[in-house]
C-alpha positions in Angstrom: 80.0 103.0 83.8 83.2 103.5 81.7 85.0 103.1 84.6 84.1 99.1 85.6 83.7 98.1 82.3 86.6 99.2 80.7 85.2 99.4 77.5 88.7 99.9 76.0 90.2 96.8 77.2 89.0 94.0 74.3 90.3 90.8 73.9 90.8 91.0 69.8 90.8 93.6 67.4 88.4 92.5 65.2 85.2 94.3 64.5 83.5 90.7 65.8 85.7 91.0 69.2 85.1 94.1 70.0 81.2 93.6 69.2 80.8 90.7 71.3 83.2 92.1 74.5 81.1 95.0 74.4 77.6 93.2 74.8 79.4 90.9 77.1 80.6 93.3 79.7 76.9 95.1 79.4 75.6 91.7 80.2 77.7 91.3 83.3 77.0 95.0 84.7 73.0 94.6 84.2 73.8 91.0 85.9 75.6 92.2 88.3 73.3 95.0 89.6 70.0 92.5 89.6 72.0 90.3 92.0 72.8 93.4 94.0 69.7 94.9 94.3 68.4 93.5 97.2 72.1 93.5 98.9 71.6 97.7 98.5 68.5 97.5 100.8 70.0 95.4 102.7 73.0 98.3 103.7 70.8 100.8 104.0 68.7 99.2 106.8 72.5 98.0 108.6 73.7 101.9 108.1 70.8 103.5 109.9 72.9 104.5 112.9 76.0 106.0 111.2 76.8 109.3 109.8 76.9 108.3 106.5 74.0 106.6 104.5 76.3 103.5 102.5 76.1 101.8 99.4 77.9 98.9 97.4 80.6 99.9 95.3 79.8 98.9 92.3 83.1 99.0 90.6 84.1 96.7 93.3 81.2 94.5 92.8 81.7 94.2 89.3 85.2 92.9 89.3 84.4 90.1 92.2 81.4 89.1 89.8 83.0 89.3 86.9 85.1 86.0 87.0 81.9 84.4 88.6 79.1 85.1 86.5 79.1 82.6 83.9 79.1 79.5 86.2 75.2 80.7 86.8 74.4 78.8 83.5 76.5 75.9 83.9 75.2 74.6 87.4 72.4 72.9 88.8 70.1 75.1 90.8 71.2 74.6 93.8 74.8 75.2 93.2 72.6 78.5 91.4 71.4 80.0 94.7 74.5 78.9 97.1 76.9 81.0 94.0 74.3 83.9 94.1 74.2 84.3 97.8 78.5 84.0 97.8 78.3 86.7 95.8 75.9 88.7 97.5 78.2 88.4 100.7 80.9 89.3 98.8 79.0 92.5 97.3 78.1 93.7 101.0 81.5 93.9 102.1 82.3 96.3 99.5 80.5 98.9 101.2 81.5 102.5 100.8 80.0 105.9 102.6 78.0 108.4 100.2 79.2 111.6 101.4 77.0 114.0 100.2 78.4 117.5 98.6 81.1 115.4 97.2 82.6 116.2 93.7 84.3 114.0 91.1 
């Protein structure tokens, strides 16, 4: 999770800054996996044929999202679920293999 949200990169230096970039970013990521959760069952059923099971990379996902996410409470409803399912096409084609055994 330290990884995507780059919990070293703030936009001030204040106490206040870092306080509210934190909560932000946390924010985001929970947003950005309840938009993705039905995109992930969506891969698995599309990978059943291939070697590998694959998932969303959710690094990947994040950063699309990230510039994204705040127009969901600015726009009407309908402009809502057409931003949500852009997203969600955009969070499928960051699909990446599990390979299982694998270290990091």
């Amino acid at each position: 999770m330290k990884e995507c949200l780059e919990p070293g990169n703030f936009s001030g230096q204040s106490f206040l800054s870092v306080y509210q970039d934190f909560h932000a970013k946390v924010f985001a990521k929970n947003l950005t996996v309840i938009i993705d959760s039905p995109d992930q069952e969506a891969v698995k059923h599309e990978c059943e044929g291939k070697k590998y099971a694959y998932q969303i990379n959710m690094t990947q996902a994040f950063s699309k999202s990230k510039d994204t996410l705040f127009l969901l409470f600015k726009s009407s409803r309908e402009i809502e679920v057409q931003l949500i399912q852009e997203i969600q096409a955009l969070f499928r084609a960051v699909t990446e293999p599990v390979r299982p055994g694998r270290k990091f």
